[in-house]
C-alpha positions as CSV (number, residue, x, y, z in Angstrom):
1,X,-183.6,330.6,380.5
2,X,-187.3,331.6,379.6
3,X,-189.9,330.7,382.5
4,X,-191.4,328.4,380.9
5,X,-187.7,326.5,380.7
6,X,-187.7,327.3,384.4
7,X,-190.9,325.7,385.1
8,X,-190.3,322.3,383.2
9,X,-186.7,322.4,384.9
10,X,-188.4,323.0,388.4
11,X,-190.8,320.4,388.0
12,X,-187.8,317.9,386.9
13,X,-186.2,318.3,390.0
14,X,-189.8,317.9,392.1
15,X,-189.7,314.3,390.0
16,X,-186.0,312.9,390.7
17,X,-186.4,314.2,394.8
18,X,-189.9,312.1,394.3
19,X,-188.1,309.3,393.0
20,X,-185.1,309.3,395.7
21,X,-187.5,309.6,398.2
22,X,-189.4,306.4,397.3
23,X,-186.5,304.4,396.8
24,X,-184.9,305.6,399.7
25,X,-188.4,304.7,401.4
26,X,-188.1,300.9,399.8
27,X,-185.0,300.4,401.0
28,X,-185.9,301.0,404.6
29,X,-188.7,298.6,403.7
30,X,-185.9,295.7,403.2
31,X,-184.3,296.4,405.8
32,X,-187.3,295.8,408.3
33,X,-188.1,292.6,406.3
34,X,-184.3,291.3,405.7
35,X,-184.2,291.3,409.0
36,X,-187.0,289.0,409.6
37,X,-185.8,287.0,406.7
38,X,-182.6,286.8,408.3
39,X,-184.4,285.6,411.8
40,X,-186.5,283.1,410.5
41,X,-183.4,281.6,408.7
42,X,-181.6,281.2,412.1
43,X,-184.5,279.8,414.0
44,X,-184.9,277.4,410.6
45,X,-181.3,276.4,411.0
46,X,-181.9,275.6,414.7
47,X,-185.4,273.6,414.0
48,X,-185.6,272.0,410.7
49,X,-187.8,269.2,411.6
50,X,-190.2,271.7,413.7
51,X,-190.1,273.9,410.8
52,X,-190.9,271.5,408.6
53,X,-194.0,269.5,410.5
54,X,-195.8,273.0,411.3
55,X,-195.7,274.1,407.4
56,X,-198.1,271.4,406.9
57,X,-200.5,273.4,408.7
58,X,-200.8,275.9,406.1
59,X,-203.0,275.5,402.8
60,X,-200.2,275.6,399.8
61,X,-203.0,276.1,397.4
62,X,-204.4,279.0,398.8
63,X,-200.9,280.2,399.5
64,X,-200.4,279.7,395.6
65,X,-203.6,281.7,394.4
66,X,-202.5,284.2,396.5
67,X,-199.5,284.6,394.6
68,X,-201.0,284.1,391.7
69,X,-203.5,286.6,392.4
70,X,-200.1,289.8,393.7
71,X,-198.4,288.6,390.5
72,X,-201.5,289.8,388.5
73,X,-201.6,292.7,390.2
74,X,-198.3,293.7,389.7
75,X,-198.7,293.6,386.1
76,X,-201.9,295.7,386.2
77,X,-200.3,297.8,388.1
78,X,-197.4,298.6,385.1
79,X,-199.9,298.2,382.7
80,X,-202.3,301.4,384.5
81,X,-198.7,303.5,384.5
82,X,-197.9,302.5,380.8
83,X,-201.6,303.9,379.9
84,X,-201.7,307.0,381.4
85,X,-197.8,307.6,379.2
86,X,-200.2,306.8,376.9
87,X,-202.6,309.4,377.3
88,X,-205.2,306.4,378.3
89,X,-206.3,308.1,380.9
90,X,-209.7,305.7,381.0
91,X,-207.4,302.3,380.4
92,X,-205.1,303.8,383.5
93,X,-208.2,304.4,386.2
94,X,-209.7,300.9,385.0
95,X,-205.7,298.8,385.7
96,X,-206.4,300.7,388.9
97,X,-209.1,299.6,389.9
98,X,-209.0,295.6,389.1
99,X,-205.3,296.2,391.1
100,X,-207.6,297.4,394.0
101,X,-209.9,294.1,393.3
102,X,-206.7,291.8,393.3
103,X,-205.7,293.1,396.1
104,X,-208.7,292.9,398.3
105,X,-209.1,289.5,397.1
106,X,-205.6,288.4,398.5
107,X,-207.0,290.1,401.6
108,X,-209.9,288.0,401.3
109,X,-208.1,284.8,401.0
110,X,-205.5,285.5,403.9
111,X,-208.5,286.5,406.0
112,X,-210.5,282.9,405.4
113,X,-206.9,281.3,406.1
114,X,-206.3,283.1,409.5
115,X,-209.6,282.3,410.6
116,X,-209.2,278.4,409.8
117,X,-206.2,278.6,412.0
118,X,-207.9,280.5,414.7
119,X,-210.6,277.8,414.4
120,X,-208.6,275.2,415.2
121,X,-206.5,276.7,418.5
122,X,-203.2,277.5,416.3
123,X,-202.6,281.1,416.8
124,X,-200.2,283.0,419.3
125,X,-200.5,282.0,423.1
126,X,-203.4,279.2,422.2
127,X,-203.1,276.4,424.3
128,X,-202.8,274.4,421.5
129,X,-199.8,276.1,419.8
130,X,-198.5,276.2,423.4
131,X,-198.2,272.3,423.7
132,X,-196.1,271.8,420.8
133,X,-192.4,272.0,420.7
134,X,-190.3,275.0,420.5
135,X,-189.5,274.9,416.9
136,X,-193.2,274.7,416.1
137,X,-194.2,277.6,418.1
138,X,-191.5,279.7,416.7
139,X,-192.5,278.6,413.3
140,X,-196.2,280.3,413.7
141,X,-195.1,283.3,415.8
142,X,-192.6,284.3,412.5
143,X,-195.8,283.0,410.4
144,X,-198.1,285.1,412.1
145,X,-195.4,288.6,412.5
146,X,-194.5,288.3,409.0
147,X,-197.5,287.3,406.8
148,X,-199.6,290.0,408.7
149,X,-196.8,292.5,408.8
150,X,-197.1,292.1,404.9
151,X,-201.2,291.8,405.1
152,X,-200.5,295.5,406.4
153,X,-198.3,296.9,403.8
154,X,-201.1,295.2,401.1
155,X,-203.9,297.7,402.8
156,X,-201.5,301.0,402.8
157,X,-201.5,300.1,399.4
158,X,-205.0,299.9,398.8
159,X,-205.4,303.1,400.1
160,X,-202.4,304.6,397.8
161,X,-203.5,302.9,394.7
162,X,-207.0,304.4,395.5
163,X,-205.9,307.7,396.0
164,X,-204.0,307.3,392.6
165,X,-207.2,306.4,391.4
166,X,-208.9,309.8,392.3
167,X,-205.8,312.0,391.6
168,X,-206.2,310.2,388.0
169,X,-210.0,310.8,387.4
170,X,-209.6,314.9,388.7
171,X,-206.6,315.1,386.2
172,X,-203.9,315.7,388.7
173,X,-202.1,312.6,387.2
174,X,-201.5,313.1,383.7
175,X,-199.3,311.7,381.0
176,X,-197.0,314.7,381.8
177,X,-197.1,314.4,385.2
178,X,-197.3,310.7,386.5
179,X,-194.6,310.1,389.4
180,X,-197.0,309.9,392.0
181,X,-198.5,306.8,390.0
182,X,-194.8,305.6,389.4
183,X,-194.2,305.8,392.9
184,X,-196.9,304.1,393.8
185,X,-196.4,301.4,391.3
186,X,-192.7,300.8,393.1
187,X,-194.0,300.0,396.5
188,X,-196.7,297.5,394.9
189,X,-193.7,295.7,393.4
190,X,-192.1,295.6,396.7
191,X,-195.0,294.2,398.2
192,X,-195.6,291.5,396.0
193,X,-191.5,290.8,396.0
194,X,-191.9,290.7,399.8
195,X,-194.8,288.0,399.3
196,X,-192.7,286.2,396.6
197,X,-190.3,285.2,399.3
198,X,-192.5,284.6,402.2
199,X,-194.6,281.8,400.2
200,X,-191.6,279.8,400.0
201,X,-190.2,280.1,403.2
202,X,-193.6,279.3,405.0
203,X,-195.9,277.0,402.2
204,X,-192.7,275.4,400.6
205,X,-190.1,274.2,403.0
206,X,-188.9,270.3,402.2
């Protein structure tokens, strides 16, 4: 085997560990969110009615746009990885960026949403939330864990897609050398898969 054989070989096995890595990564992820998925169904089971008075609280229209809005972003997201494959190395930095936008504006939105609650006394160990029944204060401490749990994993990825945005413009991620961007791309998807089940269980329930 020449070195230059070596090389591409060496650099194919840098790529699959990458790959494992992040997978193995996002499936830790689940676990720490099917477990609260798992919780909230048991405390559901025990307080439908609760459950379902306190989802009125919350604003299914902005709960929408925001998925609206992680949806988008997703599909930026591919589309930045599918230009820099394509040697689009402008295209790639620019479906970076408006995923940065998208997300910040999701951050935006949930910000304005929290602070209506906080505005009106419903928010952990309020008075208000206090004086309502079990079910109901259950409902908005898993509201509360959850949606900002995820409002966290949105700004780590802020921060990743925005460092794929630099590695991009220096060159470092190239149409030859692009798992970095891939791997970022797979824990975007996971956050807006996490999202995709949270708006139903919290802005939906029936």
């Amino acid at each position: 085997m020449s070195s230059q054989e070596q090389a591409v070989a060496h650099i194919h096995r840098d790529d699959v560990g990458a790959r494992m890595g992040m997978w193995l990564f996002l499936f830790t992820e689940l676990i720490l969110f099917g477990g609260m998925f798992i919780l909230y169904s048991v405390y559901r089971y025990l307080h439908p009615e609760a459950f379902h008075i306190a989802a009125k609280e919350l604003n299914t229209i902005v709960g929408t746009f925001n998925t609206a809005i992680l949806l988008t972003s997703s599909l930026t997201m591919a589309l930045s990885i599918t230009a820099i494959q394509r040697k689009q190395k402008s295209l790639s930095i620019f479906f970076q960026i408006i995923t940065i936008i998208l997300a910040l504006g999701f951050m935006v939105n949930k910000y304005f949403e929290w602070t209506a609650k906080f505005h009106h006394g419903i928010y952990p160990g309020s008075d208000i939330l206090l004086s309502k029944p079990q079910g109901e204060i259950l409902f908005f401490g898993l509201y509360y864990v959850m949606t900002g749990l995820h409002g966290l994993h949105v700004l780590i990825g802020i921060f990743i897609i925005g460092m794929m945005t630099r590695l991009t413009s220096k060159g470092i991620i190239t149409d030859t050398s692009y798992v970095k961007l891939e791997s970022a791309g797979l824990y975007w998807h996971l956050v807006d898969i996490i999202w995709i089940f949270l708006f139903p269980l919290f802005y939906l329930i029936t």
